[in-house]
MARVEXMAR-137253 format. One line per field, with one value per residue (C-alpha): residue number from 1; x, y, z. Coordinates in pm, 1 decimal. Layout:
N
nr	(NUM:...)
c1	(X:...)
c2	(Y:...)
c3	(Z:...)
REM end
This chain:
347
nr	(1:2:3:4:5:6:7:8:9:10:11:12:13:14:15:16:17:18:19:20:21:22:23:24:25:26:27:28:29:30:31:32:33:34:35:36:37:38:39:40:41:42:43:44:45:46:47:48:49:50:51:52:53:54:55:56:57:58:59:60:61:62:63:64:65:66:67:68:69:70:71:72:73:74:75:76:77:78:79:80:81:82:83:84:85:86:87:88:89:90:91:92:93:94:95:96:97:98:99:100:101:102:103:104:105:106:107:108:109:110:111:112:113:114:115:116:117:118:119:120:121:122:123:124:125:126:127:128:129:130:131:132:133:134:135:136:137:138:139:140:141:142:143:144:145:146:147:148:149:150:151:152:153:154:155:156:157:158:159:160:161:162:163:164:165:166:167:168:169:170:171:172:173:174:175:176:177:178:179:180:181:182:183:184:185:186:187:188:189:190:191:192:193:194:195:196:197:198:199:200:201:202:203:204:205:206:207:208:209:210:211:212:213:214:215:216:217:218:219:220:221:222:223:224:225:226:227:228:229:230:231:232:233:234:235:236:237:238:239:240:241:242:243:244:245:246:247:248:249:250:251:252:253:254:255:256:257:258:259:260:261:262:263:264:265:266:267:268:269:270:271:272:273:274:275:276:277:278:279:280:281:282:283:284:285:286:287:288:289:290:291:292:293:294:295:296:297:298:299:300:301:302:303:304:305:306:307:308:309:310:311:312:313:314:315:316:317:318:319:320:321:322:323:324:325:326:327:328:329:330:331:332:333:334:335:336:337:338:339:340:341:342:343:344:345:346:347)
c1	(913.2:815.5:1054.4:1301.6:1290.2:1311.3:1571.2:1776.4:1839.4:2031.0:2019.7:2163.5:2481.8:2446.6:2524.3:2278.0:2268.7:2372.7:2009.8:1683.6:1609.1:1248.8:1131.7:886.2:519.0:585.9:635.4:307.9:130.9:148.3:133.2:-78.8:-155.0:138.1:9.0:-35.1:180.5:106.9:278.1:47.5:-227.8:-190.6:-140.5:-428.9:-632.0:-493.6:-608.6:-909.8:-990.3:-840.9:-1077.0:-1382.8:-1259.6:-1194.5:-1483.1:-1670.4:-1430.8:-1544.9:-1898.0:-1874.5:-1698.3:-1918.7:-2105.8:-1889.3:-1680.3:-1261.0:-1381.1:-1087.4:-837.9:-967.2:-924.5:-552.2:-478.3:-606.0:-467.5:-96.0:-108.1:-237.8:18.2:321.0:462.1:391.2:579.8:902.5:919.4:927.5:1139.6:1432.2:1411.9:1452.8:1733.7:1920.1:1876.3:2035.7:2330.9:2325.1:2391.5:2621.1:2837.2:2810.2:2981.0:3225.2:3101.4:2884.8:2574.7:2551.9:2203.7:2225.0:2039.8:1849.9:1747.6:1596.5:1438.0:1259.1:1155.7:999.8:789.8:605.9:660.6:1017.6:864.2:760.0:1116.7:1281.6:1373.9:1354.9:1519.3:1327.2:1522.3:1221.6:944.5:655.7:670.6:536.0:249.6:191.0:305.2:9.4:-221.4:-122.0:-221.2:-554.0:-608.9:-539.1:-774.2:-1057.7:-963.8:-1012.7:-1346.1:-1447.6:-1831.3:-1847.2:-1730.9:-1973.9:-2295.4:-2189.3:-2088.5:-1928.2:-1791.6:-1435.2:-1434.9:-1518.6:-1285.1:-974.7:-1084.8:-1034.5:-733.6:-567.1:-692.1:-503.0:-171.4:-197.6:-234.3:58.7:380.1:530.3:300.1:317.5:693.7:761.3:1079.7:992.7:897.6:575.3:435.6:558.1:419.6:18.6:61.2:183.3:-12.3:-391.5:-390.7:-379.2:-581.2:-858.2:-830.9:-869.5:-1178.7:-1346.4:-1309.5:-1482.9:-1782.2:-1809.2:-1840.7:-2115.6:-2308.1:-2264.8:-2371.3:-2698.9:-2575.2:-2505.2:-2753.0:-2628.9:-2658.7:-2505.5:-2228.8:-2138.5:-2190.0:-1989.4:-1692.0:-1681.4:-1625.1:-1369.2:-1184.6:-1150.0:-1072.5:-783.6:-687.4:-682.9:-435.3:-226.5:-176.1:-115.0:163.7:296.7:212.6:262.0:-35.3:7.6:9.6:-307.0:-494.8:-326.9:-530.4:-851.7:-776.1:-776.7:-1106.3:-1285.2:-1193.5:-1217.9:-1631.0:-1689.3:-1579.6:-1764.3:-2087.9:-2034.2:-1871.3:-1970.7:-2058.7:-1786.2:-1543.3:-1221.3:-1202.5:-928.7:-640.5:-756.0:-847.3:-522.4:-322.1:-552.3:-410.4:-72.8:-106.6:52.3:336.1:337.1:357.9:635.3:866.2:868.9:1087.4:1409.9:1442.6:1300.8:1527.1:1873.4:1698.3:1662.4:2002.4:2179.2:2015.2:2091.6:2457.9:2513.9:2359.2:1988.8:1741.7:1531.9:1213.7:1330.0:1491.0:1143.4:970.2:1187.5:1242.1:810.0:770.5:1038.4:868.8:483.9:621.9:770.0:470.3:272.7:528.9:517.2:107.2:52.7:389.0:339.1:54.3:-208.5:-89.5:-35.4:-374.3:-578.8:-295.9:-450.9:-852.8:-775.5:-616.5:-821.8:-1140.2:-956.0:-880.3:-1239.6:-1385.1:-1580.9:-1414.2:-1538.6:-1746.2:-1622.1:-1814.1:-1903.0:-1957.9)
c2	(-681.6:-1006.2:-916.6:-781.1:-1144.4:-1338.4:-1168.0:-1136.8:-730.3:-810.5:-519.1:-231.7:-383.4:-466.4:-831.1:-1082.8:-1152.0:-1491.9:-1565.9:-1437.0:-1208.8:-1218.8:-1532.1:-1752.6:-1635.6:-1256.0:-1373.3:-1607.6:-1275.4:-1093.7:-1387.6:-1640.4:-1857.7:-2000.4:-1995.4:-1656.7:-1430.2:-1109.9:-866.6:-984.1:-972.7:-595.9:-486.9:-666.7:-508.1:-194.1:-286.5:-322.7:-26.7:179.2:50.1:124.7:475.9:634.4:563.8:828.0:1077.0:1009.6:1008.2:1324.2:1522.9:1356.6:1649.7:1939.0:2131.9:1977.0:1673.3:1470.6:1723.4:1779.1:1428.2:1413.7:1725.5:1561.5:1272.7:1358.7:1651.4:1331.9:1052.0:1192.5:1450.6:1191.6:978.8:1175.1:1215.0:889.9:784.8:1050.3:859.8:549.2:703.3:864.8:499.8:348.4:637.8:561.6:173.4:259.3:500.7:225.7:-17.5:206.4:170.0:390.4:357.2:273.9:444.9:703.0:1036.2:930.7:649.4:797.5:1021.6:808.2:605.8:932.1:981.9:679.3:583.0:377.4:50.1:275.4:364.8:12.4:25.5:-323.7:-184.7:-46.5:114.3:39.6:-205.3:16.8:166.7:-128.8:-65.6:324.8:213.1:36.8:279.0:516.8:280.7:256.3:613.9:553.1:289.8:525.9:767.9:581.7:461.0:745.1:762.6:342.7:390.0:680.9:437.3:140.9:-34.3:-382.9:-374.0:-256.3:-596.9:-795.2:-622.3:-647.0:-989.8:-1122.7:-959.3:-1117.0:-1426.7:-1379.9:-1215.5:-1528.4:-1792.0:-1626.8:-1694.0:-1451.2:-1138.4:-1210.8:-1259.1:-884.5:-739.0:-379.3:-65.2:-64.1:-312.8:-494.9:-221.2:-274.2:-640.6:-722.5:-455.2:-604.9:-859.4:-573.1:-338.6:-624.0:-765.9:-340.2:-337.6:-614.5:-242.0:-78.3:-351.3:-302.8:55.3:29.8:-150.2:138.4:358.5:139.2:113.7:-288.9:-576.5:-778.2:-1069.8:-934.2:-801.0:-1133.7:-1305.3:-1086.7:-1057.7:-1484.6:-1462.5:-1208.1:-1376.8:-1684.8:-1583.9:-1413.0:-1702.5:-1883.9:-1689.0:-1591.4:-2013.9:-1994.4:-1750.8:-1929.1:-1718.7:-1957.5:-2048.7:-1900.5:-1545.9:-1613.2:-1786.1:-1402.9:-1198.6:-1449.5:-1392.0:-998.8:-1029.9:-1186.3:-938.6:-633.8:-784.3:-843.0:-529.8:-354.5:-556.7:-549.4:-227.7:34.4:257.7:192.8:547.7:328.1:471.6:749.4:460.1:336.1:692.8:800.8:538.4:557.4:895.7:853.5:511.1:640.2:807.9:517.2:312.2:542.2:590.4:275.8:-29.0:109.3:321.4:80.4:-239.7:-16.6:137.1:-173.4:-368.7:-44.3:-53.0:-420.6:-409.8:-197.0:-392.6:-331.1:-594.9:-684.4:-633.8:-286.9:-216.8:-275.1:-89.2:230.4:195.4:128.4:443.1:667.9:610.0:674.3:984.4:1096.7:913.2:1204.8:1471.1:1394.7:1394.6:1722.1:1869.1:1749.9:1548.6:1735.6:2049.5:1870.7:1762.1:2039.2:2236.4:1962.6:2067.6:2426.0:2379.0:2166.6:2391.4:2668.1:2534.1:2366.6:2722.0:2839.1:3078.2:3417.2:3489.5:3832.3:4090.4:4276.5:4673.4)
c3	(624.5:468.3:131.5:371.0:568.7:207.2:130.3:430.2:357.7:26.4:-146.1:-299.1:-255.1:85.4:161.8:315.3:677.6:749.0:850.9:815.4:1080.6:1196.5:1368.2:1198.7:1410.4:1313.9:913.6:979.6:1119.5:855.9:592.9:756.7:437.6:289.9:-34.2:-113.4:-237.2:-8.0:-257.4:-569.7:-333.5:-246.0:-610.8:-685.2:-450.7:-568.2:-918.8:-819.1:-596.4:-894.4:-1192.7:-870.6:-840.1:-1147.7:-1382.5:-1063.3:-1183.4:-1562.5:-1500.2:-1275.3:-1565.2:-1848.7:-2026.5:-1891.5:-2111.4:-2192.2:-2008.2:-2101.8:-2032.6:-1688.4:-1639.6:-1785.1:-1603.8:-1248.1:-1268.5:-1396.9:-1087.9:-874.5:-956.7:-1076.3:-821.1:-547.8:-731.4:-823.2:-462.6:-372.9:-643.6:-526.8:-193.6:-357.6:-514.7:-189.8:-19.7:-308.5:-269.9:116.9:32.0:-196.9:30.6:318.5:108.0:-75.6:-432.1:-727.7:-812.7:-1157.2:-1295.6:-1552.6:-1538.3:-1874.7:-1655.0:-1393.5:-1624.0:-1826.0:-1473.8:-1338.6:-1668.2:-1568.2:-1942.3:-1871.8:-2026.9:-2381.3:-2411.7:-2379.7:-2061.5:-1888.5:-1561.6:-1315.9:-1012.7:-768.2:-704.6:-730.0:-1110.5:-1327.0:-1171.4:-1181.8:-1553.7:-1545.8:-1436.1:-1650.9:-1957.6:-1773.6:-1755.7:-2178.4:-2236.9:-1963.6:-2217.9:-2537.4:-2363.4:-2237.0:-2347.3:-2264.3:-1895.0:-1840.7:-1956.6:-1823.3:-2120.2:-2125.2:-2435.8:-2304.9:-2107.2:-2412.1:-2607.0:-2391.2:-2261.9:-2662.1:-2686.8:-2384.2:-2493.2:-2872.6:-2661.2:-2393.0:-2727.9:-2910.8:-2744.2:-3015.4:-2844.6:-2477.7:-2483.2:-2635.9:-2493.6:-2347.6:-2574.4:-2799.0:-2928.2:-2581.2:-2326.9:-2477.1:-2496.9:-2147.1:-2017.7:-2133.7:-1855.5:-1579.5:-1738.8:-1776.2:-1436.5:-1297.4:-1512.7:-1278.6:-1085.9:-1336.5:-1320.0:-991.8:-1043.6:-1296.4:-999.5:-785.8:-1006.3:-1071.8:-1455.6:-1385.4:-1170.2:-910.0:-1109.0:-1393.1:-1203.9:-1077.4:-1373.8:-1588.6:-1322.0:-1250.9:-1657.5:-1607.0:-1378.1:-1559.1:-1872.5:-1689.9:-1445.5:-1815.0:-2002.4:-1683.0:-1669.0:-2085.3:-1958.8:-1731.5:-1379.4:-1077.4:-918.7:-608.9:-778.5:-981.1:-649.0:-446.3:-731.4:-646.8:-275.7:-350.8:-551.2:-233.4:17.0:-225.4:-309.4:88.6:150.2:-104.6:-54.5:326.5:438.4:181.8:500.8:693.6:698.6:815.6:1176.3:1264.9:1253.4:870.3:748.0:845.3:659.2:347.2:334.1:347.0:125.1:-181.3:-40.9:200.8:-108.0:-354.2:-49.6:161.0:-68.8:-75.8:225.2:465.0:323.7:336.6:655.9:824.3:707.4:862.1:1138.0:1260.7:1110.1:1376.8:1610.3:1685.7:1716.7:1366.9:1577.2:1731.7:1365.2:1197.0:1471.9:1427.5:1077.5:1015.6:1213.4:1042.5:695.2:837.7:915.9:632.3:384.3:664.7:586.8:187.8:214.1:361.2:167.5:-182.9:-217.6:-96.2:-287.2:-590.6:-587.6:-540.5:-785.5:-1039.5:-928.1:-967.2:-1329.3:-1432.6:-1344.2:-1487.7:-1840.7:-1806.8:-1810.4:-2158.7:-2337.9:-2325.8:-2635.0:-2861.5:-2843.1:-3199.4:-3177.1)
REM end
């Protein structure tokens, strides 16, 4: 809604409104400080929760046999189905916007492609055709360096911190490295800033898992956060995006240090399980959606209303269809190529 109102449903073709459509105290509801930058703020939250979540996965495998393929195997079965999904809705709202204006689309079939492998940015690729993938992108090169770290994450090391905190600092100090066009060498160096600030996660993680003290935790994550604040400013980020990844660091703490009980109720359980399709589906198909919808004369409220609950249900129908599936497809495969090999028997 808030994109939707900056951009007066320009998209896809589809010409701006002459105005934008939703009156000032619904855009201060659901951005009541001025200063921050809600979308920055939810990916950094996202971040966040990530780098929490998946180091439980890598200490529950630790020890048991193809550890790191059970991983790979879970996570690709998690994220990428989900997300070819969402990304073919992206694509028939894009066709739909197209249509409605009497032109092409101009994507390629090698585009899309390489978009749906999640690897678009190793291939050169500086065209994304939604607003979600840079950073599935990224969490698939987090899922690399968990990887790479494997044994470090599972003991509560902080060397991976150190490590990727000097390298941002050398990328943020070398114009040369953080202004890398797409496609490797680019992808790892404009990549390190998000895959440090989702291991202030991974700290937060090593707390839970008693491998990390309280003070400890907050002394290493303060550090964290300003060496990144300092070479997001060396790179030039506007303020208001680095004080929305702050802002995202305070909730995601008083949650954690305040709620780590709390189950959500039926209303916040609910949408945490539709979030990701919530989140692959939604850009596209609510924008074209919505500029339809008061082209021909509905109200923006009633067009958000109908529009808001036309993509819950079909992030619902994708969740129990695909994503669910998917999933335990990934838990079954992975416990099945996890299994020891039988051991020959002589005569």
């Amino acid at each position: 809604m808030l994109m939707f109102n900056y951009i007066k449903g320009e998209y896809g073709g589809l010409p701006a409104l002459p105005e934008k459509p939703f009156p000032d105290w619904l855009i201060s509801l659901f951005n009541p400080f001025a200063n921050l930058n809600m979308g920055a703020f939810g990916v950094a939250l996202f971040f966040l929760i990530s780098g929490l979540a998946i180091p439980i996965s890598i200490a529950n495998l630790q020890g048991k046999p193809r550890a790191r393929l059970q991983f790979v195997i879970g996570r690709l079965l998690r994220i990428w189905p989900t997300y070819a999904v969402g990304l073919g809705i992206t694509l028939i709202a894009l066709e739909v916007a197209a249509g409605y204006m009497g032109y092409a689309t101009s994507y390629t079939t090698p585009q899309v492609l390489m978009q749906m492998s999640l690897f678009r940015d190793w291939f050169g690729s500086s065209v994304p055709l939604d607003g979600v993938v840079w950073t599935l992108e990224v969490e698939i090169k987090f899922y690399l360096a968990a990887l790479l770290c494997w044994s470090m994450i599972a003991r509560g090391s902080l060397f991976p911190m150190a490590a990727l905190g000097a390298a941002m600092i050398v990328i943020a100090n070398v114009s040369t490295l953080h202004n890398l066009t797409p496609g490797a060498p680019g992808v790892y160096a404009n990549a390190v800033k998000y895959v440090f600030y989702m291991m202030i996660g991974v700290a937060f993680n090593y707390h839970y898992r008693n491998l990390l003290s309280t003070e400890t935790l907050f002394a290493n994550t303060l550090s964290m956060r300003c060496v990144f604040a300092y070479c997001c400013l060396m790179e030039g980020w506007q303020v208001e995006v680095i004080v929305s990844y702050f802002a995202a660091f305070a909730l995601f703490t008083a949650l954690y240090l305040l709620s780590r009980e709390w189950s959500g109720g039926p209303v916040f359980r609910f949408l945490a399980k539709i979030s990701y399709p919530l989140y692959a589906c939604h850009g596209a198909l609510g924008i074209v959606g919505m500029r339809i919808m008061i082209e021909h004369g509905v109200g923006p409220l009633a067009a958000l209303t109908l529009q808001t609950a036309a993509t819950i249900l079909l992030s619902w129908l994708i969740h129990k269809l695909v994503e669910n599936p998917t999933h335990n497809l990934g838990k079954k495969m992975a416990r099945v190529y996890a299994a020891p090999l039988p051991v020959p028997v002589t005569p």
